[in-house]
C-alpha positions as CSV (number, residue, x, y, z in Angstrom):
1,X,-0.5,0.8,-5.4
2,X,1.8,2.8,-3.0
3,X,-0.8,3.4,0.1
4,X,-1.5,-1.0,0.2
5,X,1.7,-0.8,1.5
6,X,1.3,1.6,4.8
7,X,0.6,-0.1,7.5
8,X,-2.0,1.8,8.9
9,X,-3.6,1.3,5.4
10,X,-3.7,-2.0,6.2
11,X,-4.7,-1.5,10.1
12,X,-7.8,0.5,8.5
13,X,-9.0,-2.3,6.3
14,X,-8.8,-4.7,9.0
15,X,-11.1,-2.3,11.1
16,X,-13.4,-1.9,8.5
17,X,-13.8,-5.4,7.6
18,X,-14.4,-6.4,11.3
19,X,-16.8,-3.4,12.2
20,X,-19.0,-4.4,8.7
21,X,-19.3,-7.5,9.9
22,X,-20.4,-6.7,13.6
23,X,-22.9,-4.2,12.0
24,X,-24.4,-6.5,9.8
25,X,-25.7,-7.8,12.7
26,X,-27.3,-4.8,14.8
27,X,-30.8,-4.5,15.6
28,X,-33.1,-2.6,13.5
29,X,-33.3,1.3,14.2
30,X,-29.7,1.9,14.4
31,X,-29.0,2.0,10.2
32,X,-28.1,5.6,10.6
33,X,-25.2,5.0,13.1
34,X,-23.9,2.2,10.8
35,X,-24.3,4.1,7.7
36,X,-22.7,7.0,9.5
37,X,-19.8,4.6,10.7
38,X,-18.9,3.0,7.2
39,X,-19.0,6.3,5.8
40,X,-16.4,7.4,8.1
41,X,-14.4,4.4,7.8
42,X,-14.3,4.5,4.3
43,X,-13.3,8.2,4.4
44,X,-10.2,7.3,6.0
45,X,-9.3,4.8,4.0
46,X,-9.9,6.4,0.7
47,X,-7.9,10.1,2.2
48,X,-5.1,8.0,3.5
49,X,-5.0,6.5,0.0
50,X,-5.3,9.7,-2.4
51,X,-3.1,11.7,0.1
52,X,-0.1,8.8,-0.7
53,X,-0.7,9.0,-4.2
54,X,-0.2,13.4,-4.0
55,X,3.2,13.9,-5.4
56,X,3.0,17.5,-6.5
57,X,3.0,19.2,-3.3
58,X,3.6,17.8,0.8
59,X,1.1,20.5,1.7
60,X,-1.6,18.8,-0.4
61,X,-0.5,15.1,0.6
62,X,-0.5,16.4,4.4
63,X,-4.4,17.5,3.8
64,X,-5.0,14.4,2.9
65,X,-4.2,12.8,6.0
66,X,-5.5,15.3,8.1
67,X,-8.6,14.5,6.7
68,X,-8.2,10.5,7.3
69,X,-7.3,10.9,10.8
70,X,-10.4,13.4,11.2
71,X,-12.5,10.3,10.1
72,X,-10.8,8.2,12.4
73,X,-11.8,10.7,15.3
74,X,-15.4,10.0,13.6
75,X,-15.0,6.5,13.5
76,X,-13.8,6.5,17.3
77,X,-16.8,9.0,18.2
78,X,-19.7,6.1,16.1
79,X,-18.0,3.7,18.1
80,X,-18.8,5.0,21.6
81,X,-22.1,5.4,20.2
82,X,-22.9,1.6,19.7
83,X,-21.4,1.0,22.8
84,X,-23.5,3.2,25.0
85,X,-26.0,1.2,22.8
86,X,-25.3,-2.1,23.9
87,X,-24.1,-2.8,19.9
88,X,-20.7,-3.7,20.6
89,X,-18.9,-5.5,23.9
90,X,-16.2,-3.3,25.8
91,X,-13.7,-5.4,24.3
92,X,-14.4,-4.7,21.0
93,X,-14.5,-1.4,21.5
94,X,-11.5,-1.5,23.4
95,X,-9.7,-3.3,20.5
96,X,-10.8,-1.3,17.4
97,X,-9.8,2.2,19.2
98,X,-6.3,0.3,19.9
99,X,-6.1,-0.3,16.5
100,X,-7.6,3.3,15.2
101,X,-5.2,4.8,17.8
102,X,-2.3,3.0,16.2
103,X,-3.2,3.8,12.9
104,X,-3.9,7.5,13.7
105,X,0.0,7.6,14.8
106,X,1.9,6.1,12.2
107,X,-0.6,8.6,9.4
108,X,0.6,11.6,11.6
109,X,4.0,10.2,11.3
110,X,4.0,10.2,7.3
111,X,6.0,12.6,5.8
């Protein structure tokens, strides 16, 4: 498939596999932040990818990846959350929005 190939595909699902396992670990009372965070990580995978696959039209494609870096905004936003909530250090958080941030720039970038 054509969108294993971006990179910031690939950023994403490195994000996403480190951030499932750190909240596999949170306390218990704070399932709706981490169900709200791997929805929104998955919804920026899974926009990034259906937006590469749009061929009929670059307005369509580029809604597509609007919407993924929308959910990376989200993503960002559930990830101030668990710091404020002591679920996460500052250097994670530090080093997944580096990564989100990078990600959000080269998906902006796509044609």
């Amino acid at each position: 498939m054509n969108h294993e190939r971006l990179m910031s595909y690939q950023e994403l699902l490195g994000v996403a596999g480190d951030v499932a396992k750190r909240v596999a670990k949170w306390r218990r009372g704070t399932s709706y932040l981490a169900d709200q965070l791997n929805r929104a990580m998955g919804s920026a995978l899974l926009n990034l990818a259906e937006g590469n696959g749009k061929r009929s039209s670059a307005k369509e494609r580029r809604r597509f990846f609007e919407m993924s870096m929308g959910s990376i905004a989200e993503v960002s936003a559930c990830l101030d959350l668990a710091y404020i909530q002591r679920l996460i250090s500052r250097s994670d958080l530090d080093s997944f929005k580096s990564c989100l941030r990078l990600a959000y720039v080269r998906i902006d970038a796509l044609p």
